[in-house]
C-alpha positions in Angstrom: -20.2 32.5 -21.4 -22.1 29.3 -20.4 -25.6 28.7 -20.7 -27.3 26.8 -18.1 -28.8 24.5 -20.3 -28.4 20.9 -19.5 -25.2 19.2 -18.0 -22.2 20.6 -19.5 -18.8 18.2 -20.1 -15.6 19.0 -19.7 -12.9 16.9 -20.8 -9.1 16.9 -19.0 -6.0 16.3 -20.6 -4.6 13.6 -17.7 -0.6 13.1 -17.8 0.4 9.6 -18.5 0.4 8.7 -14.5 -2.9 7.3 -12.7 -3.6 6.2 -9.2 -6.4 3.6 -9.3 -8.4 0.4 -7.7 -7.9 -3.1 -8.3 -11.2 -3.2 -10.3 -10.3 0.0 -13.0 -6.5 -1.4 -12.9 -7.9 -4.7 -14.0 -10.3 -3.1 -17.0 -7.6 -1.1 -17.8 -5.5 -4.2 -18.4 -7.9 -6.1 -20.2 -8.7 -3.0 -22.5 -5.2 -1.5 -23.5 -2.7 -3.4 -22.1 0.0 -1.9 -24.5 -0.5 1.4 -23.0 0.6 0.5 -19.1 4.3 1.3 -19.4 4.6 0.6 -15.4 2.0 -0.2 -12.5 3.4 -0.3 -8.4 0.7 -1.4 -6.2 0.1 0.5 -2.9 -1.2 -1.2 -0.2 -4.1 0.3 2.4 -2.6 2.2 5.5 -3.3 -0.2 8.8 -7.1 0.8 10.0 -8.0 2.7 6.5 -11.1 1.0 4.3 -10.2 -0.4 0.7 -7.6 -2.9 -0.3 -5.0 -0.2 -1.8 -4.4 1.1 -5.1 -2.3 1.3 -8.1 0.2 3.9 -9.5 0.4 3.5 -13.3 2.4 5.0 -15.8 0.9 5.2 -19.6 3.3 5.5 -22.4 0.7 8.9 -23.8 -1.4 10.7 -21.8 -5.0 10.5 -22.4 -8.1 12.7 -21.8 -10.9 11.9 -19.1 -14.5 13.6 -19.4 -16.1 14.8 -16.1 -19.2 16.6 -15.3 -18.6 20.6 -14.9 -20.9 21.4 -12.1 
């Protein structure tokens, strides 16, 4: 049972694909290059906002903390 003391976090065990911007693709990168195995850029749908993504593939899958509202 959860209290409702404070924010609680959660973290998710993410499998080794990710679909991100330009900007996290490039901190990736900079941070732990070794650990792209693949990246395939997407670009934007005609009309849509943004500039596209990125598919990635990690060689390990890695865990991301979110906020459990």
């Amino acid at each position: 049972m959860r209290s409702n003391r404070g924010n609680i976090f959660d973290a998710y065990l993410i499998s080794g694909r990710k679909s991100v911007s330009a900007e996290e693709y490039i901190d990736i990168i900079r941070s732990d290059r070794d650990d792209v195995k693949s990246a395939k850029f997407v670009p934007p749908k005609i009309g849509s906002e943004g500039f596209g993504r990125f598919d990635i593939e990690l060689t390990s899958s890695t865990y991301e903390v979110c906020l459990d509202r």
